[in-house]
C-alpha positions as CSV (number, residue, x, y, z in Angstrom):
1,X,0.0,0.0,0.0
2,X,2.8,2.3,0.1
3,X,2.2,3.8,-3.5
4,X,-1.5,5.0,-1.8
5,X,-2.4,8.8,-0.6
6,X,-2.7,7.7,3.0
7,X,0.1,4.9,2.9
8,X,2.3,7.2,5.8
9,X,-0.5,7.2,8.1
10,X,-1.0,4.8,11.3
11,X,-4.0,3.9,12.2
12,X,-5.7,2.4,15.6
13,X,-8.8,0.9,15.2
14,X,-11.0,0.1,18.9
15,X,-14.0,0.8,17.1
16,X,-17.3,-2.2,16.6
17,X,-20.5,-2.4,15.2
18,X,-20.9,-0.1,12.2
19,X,-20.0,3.8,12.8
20,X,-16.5,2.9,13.8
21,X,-15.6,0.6,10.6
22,X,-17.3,3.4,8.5
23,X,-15.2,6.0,9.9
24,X,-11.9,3.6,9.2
25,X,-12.4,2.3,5.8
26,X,-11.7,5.5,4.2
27,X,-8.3,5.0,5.7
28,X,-7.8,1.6,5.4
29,X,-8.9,2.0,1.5
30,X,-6.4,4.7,0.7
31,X,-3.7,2.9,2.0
32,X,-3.4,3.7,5.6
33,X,-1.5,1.0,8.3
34,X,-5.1,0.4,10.3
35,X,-4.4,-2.3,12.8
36,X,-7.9,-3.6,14.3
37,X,-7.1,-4.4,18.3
38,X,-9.7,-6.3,19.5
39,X,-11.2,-8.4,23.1
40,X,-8.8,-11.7,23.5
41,X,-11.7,-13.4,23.6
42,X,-13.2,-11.7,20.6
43,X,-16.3,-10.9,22.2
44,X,-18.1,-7.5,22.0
45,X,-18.6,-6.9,18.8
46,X,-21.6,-8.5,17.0
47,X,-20.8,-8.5,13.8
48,X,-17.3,-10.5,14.7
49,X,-19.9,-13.5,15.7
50,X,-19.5,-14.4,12.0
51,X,-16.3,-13.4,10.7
52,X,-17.6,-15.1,6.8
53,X,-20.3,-12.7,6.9
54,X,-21.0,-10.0,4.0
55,X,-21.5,-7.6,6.7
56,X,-18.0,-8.3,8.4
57,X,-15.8,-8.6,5.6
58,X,-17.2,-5.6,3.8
59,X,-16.6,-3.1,6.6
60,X,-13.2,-5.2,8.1
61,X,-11.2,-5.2,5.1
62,X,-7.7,-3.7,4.5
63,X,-6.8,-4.1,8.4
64,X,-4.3,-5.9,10.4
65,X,-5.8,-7.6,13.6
66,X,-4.3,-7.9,17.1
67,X,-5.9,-8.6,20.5
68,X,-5.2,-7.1,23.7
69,X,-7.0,-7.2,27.1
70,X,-7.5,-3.0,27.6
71,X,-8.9,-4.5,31.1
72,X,-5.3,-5.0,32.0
73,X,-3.3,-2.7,33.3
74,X,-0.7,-4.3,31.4
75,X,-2.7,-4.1,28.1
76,X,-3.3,-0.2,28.5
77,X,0.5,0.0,28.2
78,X,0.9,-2.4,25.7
79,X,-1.9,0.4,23.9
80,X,-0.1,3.2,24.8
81,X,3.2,2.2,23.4
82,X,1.1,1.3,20.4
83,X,-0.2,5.2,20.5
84,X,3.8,6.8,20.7
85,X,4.2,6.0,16.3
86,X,0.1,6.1,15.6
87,X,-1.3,8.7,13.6
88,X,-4.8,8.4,14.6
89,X,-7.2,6.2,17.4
90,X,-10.7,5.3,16.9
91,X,-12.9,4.1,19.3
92,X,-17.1,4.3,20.0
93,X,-16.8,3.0,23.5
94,X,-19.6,5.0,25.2
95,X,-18.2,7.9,26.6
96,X,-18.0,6.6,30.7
97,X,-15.9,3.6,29.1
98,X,-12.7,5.3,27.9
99,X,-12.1,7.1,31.1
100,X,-12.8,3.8,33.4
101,X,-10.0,2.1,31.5
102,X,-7.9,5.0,31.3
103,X,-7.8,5.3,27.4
104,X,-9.6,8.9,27.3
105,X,-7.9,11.2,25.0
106,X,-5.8,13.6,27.5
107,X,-4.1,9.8,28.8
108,X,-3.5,9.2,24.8
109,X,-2.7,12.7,24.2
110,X,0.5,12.5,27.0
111,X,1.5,9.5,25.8
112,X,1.8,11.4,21.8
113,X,0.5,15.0,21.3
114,X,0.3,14.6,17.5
115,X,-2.3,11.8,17.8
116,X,-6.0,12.3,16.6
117,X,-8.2,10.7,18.7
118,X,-11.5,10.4,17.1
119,X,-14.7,9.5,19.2
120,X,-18.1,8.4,18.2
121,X,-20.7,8.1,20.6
122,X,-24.3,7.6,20.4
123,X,-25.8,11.2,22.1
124,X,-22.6,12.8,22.3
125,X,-19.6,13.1,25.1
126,X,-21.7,15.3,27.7
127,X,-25.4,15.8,28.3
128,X,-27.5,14.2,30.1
129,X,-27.7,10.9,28.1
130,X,-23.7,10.4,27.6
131,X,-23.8,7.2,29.2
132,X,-27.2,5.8,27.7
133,X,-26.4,2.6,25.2
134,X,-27.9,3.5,21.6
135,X,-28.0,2.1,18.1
136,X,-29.3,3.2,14.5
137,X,-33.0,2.7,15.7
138,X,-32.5,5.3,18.2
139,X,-30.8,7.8,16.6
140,X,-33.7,7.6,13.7
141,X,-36.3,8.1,16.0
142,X,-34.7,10.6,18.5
143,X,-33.4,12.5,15.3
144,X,-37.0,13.2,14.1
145,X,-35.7,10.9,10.5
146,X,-38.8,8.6,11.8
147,X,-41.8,10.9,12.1
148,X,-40.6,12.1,8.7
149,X,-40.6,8.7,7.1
150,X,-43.7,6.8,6.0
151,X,-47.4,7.8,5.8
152,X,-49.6,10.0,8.0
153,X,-51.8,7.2,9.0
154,X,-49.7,4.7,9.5
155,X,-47.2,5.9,12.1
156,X,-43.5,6.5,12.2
157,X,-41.0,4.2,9.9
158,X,-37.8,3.3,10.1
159,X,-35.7,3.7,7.4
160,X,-34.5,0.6,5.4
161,X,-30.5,1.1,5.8
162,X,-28.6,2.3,9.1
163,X,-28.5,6.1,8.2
164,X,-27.1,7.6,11.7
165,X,-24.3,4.5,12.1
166,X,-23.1,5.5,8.5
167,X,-23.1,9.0,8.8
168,X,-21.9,9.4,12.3
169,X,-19.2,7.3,10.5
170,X,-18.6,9.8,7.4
171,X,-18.4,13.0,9.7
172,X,-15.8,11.6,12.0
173,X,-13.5,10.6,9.2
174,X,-14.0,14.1,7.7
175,X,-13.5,15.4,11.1
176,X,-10.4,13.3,11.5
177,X,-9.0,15.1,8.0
178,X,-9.5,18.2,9.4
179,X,-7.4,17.3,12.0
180,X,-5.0,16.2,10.0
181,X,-4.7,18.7,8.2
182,X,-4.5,21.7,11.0
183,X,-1.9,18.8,12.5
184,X,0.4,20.4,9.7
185,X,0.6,23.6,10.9
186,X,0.3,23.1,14.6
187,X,2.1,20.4,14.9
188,X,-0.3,19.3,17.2
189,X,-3.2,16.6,17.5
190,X,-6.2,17.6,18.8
191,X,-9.9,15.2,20.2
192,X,-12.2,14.5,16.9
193,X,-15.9,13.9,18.1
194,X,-19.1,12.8,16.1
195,X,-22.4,11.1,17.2
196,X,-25.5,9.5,16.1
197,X,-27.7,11.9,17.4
198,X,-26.4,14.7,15.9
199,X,-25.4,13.3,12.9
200,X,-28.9,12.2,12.0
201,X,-30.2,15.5,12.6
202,X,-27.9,17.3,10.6
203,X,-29.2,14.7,7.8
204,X,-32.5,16.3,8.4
205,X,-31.3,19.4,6.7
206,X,-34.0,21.0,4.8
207,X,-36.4,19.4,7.0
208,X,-34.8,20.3,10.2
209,X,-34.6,24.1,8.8
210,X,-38.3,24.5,8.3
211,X,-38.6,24.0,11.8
212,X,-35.9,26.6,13.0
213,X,-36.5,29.5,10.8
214,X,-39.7,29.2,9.8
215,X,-41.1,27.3,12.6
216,X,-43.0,24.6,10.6
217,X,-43.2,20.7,11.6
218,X,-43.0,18.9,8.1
219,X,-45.3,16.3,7.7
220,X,-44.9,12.6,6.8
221,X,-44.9,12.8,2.5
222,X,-44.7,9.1,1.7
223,X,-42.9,9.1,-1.5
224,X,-43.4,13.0,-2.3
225,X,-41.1,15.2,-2.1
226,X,-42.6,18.0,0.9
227,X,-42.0,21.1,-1.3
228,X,-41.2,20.2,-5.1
229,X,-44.5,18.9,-6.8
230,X,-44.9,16.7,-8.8
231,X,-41.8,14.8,-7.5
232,X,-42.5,11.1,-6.5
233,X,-43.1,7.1,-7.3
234,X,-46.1,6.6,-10.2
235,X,-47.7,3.9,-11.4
236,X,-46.9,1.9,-14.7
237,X,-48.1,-0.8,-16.3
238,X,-46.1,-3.1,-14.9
239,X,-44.7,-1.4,-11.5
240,X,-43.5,2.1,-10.5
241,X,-40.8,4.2,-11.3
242,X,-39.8,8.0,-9.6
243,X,-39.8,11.4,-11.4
244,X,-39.3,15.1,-10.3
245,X,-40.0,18.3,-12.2
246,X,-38.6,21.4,-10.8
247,X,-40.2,24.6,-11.7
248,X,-43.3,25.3,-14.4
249,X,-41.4,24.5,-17.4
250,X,-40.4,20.7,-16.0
251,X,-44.1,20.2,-15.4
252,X,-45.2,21.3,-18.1
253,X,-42.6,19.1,-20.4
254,X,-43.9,16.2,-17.7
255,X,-47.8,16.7,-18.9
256,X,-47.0,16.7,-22.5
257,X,-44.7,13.9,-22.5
258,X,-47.6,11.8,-20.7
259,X,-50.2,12.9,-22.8
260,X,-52.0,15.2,-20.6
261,X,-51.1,18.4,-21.9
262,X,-54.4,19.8,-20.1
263,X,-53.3,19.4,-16.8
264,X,-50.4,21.9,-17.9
265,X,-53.5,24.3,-18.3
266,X,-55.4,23.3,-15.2
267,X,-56.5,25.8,-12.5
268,X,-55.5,23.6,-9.8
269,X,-52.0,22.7,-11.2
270,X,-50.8,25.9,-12.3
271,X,-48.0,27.0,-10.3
272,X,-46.0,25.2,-7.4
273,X,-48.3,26.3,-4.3
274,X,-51.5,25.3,-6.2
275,X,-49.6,22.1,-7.1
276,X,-48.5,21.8,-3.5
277,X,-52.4,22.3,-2.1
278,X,-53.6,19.9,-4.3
279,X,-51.2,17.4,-4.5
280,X,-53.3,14.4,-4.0
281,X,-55.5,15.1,-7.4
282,X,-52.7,15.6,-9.5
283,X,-51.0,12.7,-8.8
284,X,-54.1,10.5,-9.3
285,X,-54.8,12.3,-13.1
286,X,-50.4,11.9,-13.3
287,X,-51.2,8.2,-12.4
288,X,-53.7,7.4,-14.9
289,X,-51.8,8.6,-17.3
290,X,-48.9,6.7,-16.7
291,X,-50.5,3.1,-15.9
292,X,-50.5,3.3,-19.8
293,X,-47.2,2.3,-20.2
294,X,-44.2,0.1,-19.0
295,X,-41.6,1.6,-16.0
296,X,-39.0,0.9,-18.8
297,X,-41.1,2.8,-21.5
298,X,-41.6,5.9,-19.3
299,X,-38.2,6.3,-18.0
300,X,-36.8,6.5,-21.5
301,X,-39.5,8.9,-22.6
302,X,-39.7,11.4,-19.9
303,X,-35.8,11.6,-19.7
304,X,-36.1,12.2,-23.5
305,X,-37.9,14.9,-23.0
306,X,-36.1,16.8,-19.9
307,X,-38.0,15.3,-17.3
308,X,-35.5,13.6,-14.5
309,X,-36.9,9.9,-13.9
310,X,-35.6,6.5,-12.8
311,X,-36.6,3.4,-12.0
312,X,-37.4,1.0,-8.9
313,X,-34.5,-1.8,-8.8
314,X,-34.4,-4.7,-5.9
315,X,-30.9,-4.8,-5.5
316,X,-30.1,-7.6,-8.0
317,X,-31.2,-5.1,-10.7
318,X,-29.8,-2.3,-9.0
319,X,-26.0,-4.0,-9.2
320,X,-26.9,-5.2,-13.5
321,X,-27.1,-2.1,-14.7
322,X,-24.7,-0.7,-16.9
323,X,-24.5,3.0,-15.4
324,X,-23.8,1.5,-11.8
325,X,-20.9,-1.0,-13.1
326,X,-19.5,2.3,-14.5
327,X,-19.0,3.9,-11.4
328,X,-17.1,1.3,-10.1
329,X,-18.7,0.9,-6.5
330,X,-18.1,-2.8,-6.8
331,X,-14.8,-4.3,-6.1
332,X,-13.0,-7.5,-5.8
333,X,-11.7,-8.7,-3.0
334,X,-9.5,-11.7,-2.2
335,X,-10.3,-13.8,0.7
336,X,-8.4,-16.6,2.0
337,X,-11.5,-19.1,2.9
338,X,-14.2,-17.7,0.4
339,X,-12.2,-17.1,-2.3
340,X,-12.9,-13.8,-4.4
341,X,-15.6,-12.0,-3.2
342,X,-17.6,-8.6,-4.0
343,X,-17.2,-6.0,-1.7
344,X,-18.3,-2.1,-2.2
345,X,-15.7,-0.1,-2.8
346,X,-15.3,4.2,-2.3
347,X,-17.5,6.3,-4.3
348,X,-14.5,8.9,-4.1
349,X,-12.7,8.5,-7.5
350,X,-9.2,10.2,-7.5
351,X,-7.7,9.6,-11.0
352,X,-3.7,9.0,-9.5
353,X,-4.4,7.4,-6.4
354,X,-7.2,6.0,-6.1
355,X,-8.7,3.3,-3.5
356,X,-7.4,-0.1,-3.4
357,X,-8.6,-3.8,-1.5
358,X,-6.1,-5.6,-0.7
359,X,-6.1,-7.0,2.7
360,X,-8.9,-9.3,3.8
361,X,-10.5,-9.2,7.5
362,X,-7.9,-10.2,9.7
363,X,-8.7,-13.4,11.9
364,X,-8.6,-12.9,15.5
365,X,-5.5,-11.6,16.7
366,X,-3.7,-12.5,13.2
367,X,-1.2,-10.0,13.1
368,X,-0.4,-9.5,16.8
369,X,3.4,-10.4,17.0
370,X,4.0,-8.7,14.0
371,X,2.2,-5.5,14.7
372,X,4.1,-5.7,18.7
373,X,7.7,-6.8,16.9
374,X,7.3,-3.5,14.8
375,X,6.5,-1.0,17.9
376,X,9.4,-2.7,19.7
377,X,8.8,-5.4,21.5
378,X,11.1,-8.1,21.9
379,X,10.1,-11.9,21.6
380,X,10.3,-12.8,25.0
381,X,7.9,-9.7,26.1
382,X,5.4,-10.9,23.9
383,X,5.5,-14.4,25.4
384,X,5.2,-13.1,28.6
385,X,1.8,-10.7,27.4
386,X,0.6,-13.7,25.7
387,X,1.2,-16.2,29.0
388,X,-0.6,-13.2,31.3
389,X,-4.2,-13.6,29.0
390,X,-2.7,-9.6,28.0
391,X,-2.8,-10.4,24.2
């Protein structure tokens, strides 16, 4: 990996579950030394139950793995000579955790002043529900992502992916950057934090503005869009399919390329806040226009004729078609007991450098003397950590 952007960076990986790996895969992907330090019994962590599984090798790979007992006195300075050379440290212990072991940034930050120490937590590292446990689930419905998802008369809805695990992830490894990158002129390392809560909320965005400036609680929308109209999922012949228009012109290039030119001319439909009001009876008359035709047969016509629209895959479709192999989101990777496998890759491009998959998840503790030879230890100490249940 030495030939990759982030190939002189060390990185310390105490992170589980889903926000943590998200953070460290853009580093581990670009080339970055990421050496996963995990329990010596490999417990706590649920997605290391099943170390074959999609969900474990896609967010483990490019890492080397150690263990180490952090309950150990012994195994906090077995981390913190670990820390002295390391670049960065990632953990989403919650917050009380790091400072019962003695791991908390200001013990990490004596040990190496230049280390970013990035923390993800589920509510944040003060307030009144630092300590609480919390997952995805929460985050969506504490966030306000779940009373905005769904219909009005069905109640809230989760969303089908893990939304605040994966962007609590994102904004600490931008966070992280930014550290790194003011590390060049301080000289100095500094204590990254992100967390579920508020990273689903910033999510919200337009959503979450309507309600602080203009003091408005949007409503549940189902598939519409809550301001641009007509933007949503019809009805064709043989399924559904999405389109938006934006503006009068759009809509009126969307009623003549479904043969409805009238509802251009309509009183009802005339301008976005008449659209807006009446909503429900345009998209009926929009949908009984378009059950006239195949999902396939509309997308091709409306984008033909300047009208944004798309279809509806299940993911098998979804990963056949020939704009997504473009992008190149889909990468080999080699795996010593499955063979080659299909990971997703980064949907950064950089034309020089760009990601790379090299390393499969490491098995428990697979790299541990080699990652403790390099910071220094001698053979002997290692026996002696690995006789004490340390490592």
């Amino acid at each position: 990996m030495g030939d990759l952007p982030l190939s002189h960076l060390k990185v310390l990986d105490l992170s589980r579950v889903r926000a943590g790996p998200t953070c460290v895969k853009f580093f581990g992907d670009f080339g970055a030394d990421v050496i996963k330090i995990e329990r010596t019994d490999g417990e706590g962590d649920p997605m290391g139950d099943n170390r074959l599984s999609s969900d474990y090798v896609n967010a483990q790979r490019n890492k080397r793995g150690i263990t180490l007992d952090l309950k150990t006195p012994e195994g906090v300075e077995v981390l913190k000579r670990l820390v002295k050379d390391a670049d960065i440290l990632v953990e989403n212990f919650r917050p009380d955790v790091k400072f019962r072991l003695g791991i908390d940034y200001e013990s990490m930050a004596a040990v190496n002043e230049r280390l970013i120490y990035t923390s993800i937590s589920a509510f944040g590292e003060s307030g009144p529900y630092r300590t609480r446990p919390g997952f995805d689930l929460i985050a969506q419905g504490m966030g306000g992502l779940m009373w905005l998802t769904g219909y009005q008369d069905r109640g809230p809805l989760r969303v089908g992916i893990s939304p605040a695990d994966l962007c609590a992830g994102i904004f600490a490894a931008m966070g992280t950057f930014v550290a790194l990158q003011e590390r060049e002129r301080s000289g100095k390392g500094q204590w990254v934090q992100s967390s579920l809560l508020a990273s689903q909320i910033m999510m919200l965005d337009y959503q979450a503005m309507s309600w602080l400036m203009d003091k408005r609680i949007p409503l549940q929308r189902g598939n519409d869009h809550p301001q641009i109209v007509p933007t949503g999922v019809y009805e064709a012949s043989d399924g559904y399919f999405t389109l938006s228009t934006v503006g009068n012109d759009s809509y009126l290039r969307l009623c003549k390329a479904i043969g409805a030119p009238e509802l251009g001319a309509d009183p009802r439909f005339v301008d976005a806040p008449t659209r807006e009001r009446n909503r429900d009876e345009m998209n009926h008359l929009i949908n009984r226009a378009t059950q006239k035709k195949t999902a396939v047969e509309w997308v091709e016509i409306l984008n033909e004729a300047g009208v944004p629209a798309g279809p509806i895959y299940k993911l098998d479709e979804m990963f056949d078609d020939p704009q997504v192999k473009e992008t190149g989101i889909v990468q080999p990777l080699d795996h010593p007991d499955l063979g080659t496998v299909e990971i997703l890759g980064q949907p950064i491009g950089l034309s020089r450098t760009p990601a790379q998959f090299l390393r499969p998840p490491p098995r428990l503790g697979e790299h541990t003397d080699e990652v403790l030879t390099e910071a220094g230890f001698e053979a002997r100490e290692i026996a002696s950590l690995r006789d004490r249940g340390v490592i």
